[in-house]
Structure formats: C-alpha cells, structure tokens
C-alpha positions in Angstrom: 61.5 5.9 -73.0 62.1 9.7 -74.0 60.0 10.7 -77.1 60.3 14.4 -78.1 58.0 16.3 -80.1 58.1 19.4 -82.0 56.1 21.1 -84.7 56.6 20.8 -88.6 54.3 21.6 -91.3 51.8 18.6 -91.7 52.1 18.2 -88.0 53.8 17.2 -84.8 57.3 15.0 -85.5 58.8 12.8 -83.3 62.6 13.3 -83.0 64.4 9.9 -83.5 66.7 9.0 -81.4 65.5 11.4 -78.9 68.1 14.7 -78.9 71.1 14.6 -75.8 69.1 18.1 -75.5 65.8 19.6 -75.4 65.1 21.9 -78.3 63.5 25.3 -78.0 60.7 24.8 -80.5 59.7 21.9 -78.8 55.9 21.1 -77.7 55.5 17.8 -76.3 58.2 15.5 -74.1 56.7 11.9 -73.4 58.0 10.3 -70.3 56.8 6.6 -71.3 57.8 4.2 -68.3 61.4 6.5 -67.8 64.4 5.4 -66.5 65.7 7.3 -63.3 68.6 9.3 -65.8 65.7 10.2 -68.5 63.9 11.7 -65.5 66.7 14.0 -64.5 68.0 15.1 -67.2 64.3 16.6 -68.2 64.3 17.8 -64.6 68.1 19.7 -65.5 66.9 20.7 -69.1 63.5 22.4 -68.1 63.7 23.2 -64.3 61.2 21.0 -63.4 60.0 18.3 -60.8 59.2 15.3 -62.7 56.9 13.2 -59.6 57.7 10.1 -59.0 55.6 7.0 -59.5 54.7 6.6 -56.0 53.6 10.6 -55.8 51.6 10.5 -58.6 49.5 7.3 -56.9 49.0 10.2 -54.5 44.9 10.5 -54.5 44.9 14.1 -52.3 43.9 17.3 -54.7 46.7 18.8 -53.4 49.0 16.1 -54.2 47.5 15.5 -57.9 46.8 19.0 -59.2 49.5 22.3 -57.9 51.6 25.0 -59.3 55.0 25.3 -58.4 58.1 27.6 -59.8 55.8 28.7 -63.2 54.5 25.2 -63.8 51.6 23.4 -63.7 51.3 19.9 -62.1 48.5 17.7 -63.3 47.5 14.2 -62.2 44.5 12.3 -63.8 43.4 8.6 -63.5 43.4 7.0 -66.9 41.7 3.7 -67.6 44.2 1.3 -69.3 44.4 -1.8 -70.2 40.7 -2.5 -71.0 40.7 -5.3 -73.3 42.6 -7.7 -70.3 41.1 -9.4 -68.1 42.3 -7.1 -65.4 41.8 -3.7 -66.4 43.9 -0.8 -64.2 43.1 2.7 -63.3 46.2 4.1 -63.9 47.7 7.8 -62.7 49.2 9.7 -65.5 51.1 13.4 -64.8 50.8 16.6 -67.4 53.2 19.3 -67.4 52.7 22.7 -68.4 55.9 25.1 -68.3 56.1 28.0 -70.5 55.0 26.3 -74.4 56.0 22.8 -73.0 53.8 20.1 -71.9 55.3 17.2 -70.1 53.7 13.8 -69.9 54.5 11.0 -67.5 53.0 7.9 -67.5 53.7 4.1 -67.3 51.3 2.8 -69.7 50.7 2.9 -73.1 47.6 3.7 -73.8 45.0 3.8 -76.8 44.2 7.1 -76.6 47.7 8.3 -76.7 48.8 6.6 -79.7 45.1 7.9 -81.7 46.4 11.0 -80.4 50.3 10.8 -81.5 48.6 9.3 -84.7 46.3 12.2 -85.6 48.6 15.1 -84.3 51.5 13.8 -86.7 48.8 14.4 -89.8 47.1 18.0 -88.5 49.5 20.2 -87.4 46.3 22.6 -86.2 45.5 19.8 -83.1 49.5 20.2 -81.6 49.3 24.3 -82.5 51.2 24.5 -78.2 51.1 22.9 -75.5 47.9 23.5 -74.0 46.3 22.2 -77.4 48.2 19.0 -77.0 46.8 18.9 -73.4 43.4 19.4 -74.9 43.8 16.5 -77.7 45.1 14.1 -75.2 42.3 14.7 -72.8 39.5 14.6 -75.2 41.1 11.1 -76.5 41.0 10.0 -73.1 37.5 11.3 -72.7 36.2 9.6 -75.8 38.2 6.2 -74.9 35.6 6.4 -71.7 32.6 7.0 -73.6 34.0 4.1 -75.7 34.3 1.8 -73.0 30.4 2.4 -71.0 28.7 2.0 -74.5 30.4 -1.3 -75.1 29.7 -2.1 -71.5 25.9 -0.4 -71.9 25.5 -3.1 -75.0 26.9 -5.8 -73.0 24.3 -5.5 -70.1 21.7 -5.1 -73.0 22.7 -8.4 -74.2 22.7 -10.2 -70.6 19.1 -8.5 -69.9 18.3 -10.4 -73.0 19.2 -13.6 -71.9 18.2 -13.2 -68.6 14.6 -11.7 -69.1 13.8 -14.3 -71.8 10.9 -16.8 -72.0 11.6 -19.8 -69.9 12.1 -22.3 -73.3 14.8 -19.5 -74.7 16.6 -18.4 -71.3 17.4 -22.4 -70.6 20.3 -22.5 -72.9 21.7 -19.3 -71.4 21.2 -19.9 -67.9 22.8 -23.4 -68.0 26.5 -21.6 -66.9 25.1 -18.6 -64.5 28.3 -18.5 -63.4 30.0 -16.8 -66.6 27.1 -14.6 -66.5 27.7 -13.3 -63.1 31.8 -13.0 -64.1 30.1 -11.1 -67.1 28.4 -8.7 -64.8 31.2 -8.2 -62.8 33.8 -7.6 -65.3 31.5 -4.6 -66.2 31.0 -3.5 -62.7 34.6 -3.2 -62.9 35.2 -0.7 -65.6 32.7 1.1 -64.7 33.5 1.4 -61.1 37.0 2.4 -62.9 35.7 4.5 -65.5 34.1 6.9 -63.3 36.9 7.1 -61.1 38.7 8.3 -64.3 36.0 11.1 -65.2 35.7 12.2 -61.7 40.1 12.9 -61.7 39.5 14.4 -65.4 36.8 16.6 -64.1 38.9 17.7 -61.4 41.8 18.6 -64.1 39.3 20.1 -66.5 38.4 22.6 -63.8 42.5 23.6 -62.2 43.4 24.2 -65.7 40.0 26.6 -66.6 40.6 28.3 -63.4 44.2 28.7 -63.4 46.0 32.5 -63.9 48.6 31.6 -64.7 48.2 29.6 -67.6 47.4 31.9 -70.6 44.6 29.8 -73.2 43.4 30.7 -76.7 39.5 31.2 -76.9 39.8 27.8 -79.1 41.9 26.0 -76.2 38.9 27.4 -73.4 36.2 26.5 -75.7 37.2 22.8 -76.2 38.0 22.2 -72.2 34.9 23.8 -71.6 33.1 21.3 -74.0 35.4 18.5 -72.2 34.3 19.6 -69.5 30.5 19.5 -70.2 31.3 15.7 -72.0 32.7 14.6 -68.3 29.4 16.0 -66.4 27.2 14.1 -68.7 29.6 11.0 -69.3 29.5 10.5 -65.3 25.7 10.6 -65.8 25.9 7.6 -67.7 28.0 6.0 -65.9 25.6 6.1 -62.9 22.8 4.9 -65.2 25.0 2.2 -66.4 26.2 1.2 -62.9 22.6 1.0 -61.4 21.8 -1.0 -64.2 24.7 -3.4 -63.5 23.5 -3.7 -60.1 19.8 -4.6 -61.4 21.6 -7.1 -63.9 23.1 -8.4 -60.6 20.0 -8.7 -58.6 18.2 -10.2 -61.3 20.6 -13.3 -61.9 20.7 -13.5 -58.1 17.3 -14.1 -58.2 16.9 -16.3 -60.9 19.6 -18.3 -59.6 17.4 -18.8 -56.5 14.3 -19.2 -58.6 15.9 -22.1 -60.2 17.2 -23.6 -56.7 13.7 -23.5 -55.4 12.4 -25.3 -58.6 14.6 -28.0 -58.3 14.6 -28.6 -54.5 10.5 -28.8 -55.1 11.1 -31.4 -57.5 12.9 -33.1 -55.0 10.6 -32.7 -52.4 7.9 -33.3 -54.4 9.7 -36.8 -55.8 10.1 -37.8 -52.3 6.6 -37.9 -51.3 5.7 -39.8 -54.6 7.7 -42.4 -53.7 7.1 -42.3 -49.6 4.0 -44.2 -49.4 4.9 -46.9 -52.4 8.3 -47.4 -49.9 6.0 -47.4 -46.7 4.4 -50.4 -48.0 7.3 -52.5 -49.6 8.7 -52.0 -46.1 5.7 -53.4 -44.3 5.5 -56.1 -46.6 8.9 -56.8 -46.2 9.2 -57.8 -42.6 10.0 -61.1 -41.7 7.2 -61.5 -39.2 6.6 -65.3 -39.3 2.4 -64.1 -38.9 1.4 -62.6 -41.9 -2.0 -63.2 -43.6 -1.0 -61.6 -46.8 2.0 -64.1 -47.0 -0.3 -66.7 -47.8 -2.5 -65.5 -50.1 -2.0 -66.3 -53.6 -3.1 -62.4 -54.7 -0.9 -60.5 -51.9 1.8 -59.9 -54.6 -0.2 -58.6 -57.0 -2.0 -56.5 -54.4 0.9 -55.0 -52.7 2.2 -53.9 -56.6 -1.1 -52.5 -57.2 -1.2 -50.6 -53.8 2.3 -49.3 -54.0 1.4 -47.9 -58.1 -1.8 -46.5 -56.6 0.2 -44.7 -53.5 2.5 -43.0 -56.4 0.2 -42.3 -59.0 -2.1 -40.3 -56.4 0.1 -37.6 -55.1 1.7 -37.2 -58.2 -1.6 -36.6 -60.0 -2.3 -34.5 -56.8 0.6 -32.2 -57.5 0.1 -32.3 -61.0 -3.5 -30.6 -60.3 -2.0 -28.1 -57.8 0.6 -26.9 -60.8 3.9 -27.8 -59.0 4.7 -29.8 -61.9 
C-alpha cells in the first residue's frame, strides 16, 4: 500500500487514491507492506533505493544505518504486535532525501496510526520531513515506555501473589504454570523492547551526527530529548528484566517448596502407617503355631497395637512441626 502525504493548513493530508506521481510539496510516502511495482516506481520518481525486506532484517550498523547518493538510510527495530500472543520485533526503514521522508515497513503499527492521527490535526508536528521523522520516533519511543510499565505492573501483580501469606497465595499458586507463562510472556517483550531502544538509540545518534542532513534547533532539540528518553528507558528496562528474572527464581523456588511439602507428607504418611502394616502382616501368617490365634483378646490386642504404632509417630511428627 502507497499512502502519500503532503501538508495543508490544519495538517498533514493523505492523497486518496495515491497520485500515478509523486508531488513536489510532498512530505511523507508510506510504504505499508508494498508491492514489487509500488517499490519501483518510488525508486524511478525519487532516485532512490528502497531495501528490500530481507536487507532491512540486516542487523550490521552498516547495513541498518548509511548514506548513499544524498540520502539517508535508516533501519530501526520496532516492537509490533504487542497485544498477541506472539509479539515481533520488527525492522522498519526511514528515508530522508531532500524534504522527503520515506517509510518502509510491513506492519501496521500503533504508533504510526497515533502519529498519522495527530499529524492530520497539527500541521506544526509534519512542518518537513525530519519533523515527521521526529513524531514517528517519539510515538515509537512512548509505545516502549507504554509497554515496560504495563509489564512493570504485571510483575507487581505476580510479586503479589507470589510473596503472599501461605492462606492467601493458595488460591494463586494452584495453576503455577500460567504464572510461569505470565513471567515469560514479559521476559519476552522486554527482551524485545530493549532490542528496539538499543536500534532507536543507534538511529537517534546517525541522524544527530550526520552533515549532511540540515535540522531546525526545534528538530535537534527533540532527538536530543529522544535521545535522553532511550538512555533512561533502557535503564528501566534492565530494572524490569532483573526483576523478571527474580519473579522467575522465586516461583521456581516455591514450586520446589511446595514439592518438598508434599513429598514430606508422603514420607511422613508412610511411616505412620509402617509399623500398623508390620503387625497386620505378622498377624496374618498362616503359621499353624500361633499363641495369639488362640486367645480370645488377640484381636482386640493386635487393633489396639496397630492404633498405638500409628498414633505414636504421628504425634511424634506432630511435636517436631512437620505437620
């Protein structure tokens, strides 16, 4: 899909059905899972390289962010698809030729569409290219910080469960396995989520650094401060991650906590009921001489030895606290 943008008034306008070509005045051209003919004929229209999909998987600086022929080639990871079960670090390309900034991606993100949404109301946020640049990355960016809180809350919730009194942490830990498919859902996005911030980073600074690429004091200011938000939103994101890994530990070890309570309750079961079995077995040979056999109290007496042998070690364990 080809959406092009250019400025108007209240803000940027999307050009329905996209133009057979380019216009001047235009800002913003949105590659959105393209066709191999929507590819080219931006290629023919702005002189350009469009990458591919398989380049842009590319995870070498030199592959992800270049300049070639006037233009600046841009590759960032993107977290997508974070409300599936299976979320995806996904590579997304930014163009900057002349006053033209050229996205190419195969996802359709959140942050994009806040982005397209906001842009088409404030015509100060799509003022050129490089501003675009800046409101897409800081959507991104924010998305991010979106995503570690919810996860940061999540964990807050688990430690909750997990660190409970024994009477209220029953209920939860009846299913430990959806809490460890809990934990590592969140291990997930945030082994994905830093991923992202580290590429962003690395975009953040090729842009800043680049001469050839000429930024308004506003545009610097706001990468700089996008900048700044990366540094400190990959600090969280370690603080979050070692706190997974705690979370992780610590229903490992319950789990084990609760395995060794119930194989002592075995064991200690067993041994209540050995010596009461020890002597229903001897009593229940068929050894034709057997003074007890005779005797009219050898029933009651083997009931009453066999209550006593279980009563004993139970009240001995029951002293010791193992039950």
């Amino acid at each position: 899909m080809l959406n092009v943008f250019v400025p108007e008034p209240q803000g940027l306008t999307r050009l329905d059905p996209p133009p057979a070509v380019i216009p001047e005045h235009c800002l913003w051209v949105d590659l959105l899972e393209p066709t191999l003919e929507e590819e080219r004929a931006v290629e023919q229209l702005l002189a350009i390289e469009v990458p591919t999909r398989e380049e842009m998987r590319e995870i070498e600086t030199s592959n992800r962010l270049y300049e070639e022929d006037g233009a600046l080639y841009m590759t960032a990871t993107v977290l997508t698809r974070i409300d599936t079960e299976r979320p995806e670090a996904a590579a997304f390309t930014f163009i900057l030729v002349g006053n033209k900034l050229i996205t190419n991606r195969y996802h359709d993100t959140l942050p994009f569409r806040r982005f397209t949404a906001y842009a088409e109301r404030h015509a100060a946020a799509a003022a050129s290219a490089p501003s675009i640049l800046a409101g897409l990355l800081e959507s991104v960016v924010e998305r991010i910080a979106d995503v570690l809180e919810r996860v940061g809350s999540d964990l807050d919730e688990l430690s909750a469960g997990v660190f409970a009194p024994q009477r209220r942490r029953r209920t939860f830990s009846r299913d430990m396995r959806a809490v460890m498919e809990r934990i590592g859902r969140n291990g997930d996005l945030i082994s994905k989520s830093r991923e992202s911030l580290v590429s962003l980073g690395r975009l953040l600074s090729f842009v800043q650094q680049s001469a050839q690429l000429s930024l308004s004091p506003e545009v610097r200011a706001r990468l700089k401060t996008q900048s700044r938000d990366v540094l400190a939103l990959s600090d969280h994101a370690t603080f979050v991650s070692n706190k997974a890994s705690f979370m992780l530990q610590a229903t490992l070890g319950l789990i084990n906590i609760e395995q060794n309570e119930t194989v002592k309750l075995f064991s200690v079961v067993a041994v209540v009921f050995l010596p009461p079995t020890l002597i229903a077995s001897i009593y229940g040979m068929n050894f034709h001489f057997m003074p007890e056999l005779d005797w009219h109290l050898g029933y009651p007496l083997a009931l009453l030895l066999m209550v006593a042998s279980a009563v004993g070690p139970y009240l001995f364990f029951k002293r010791k606290g193992w039950l």
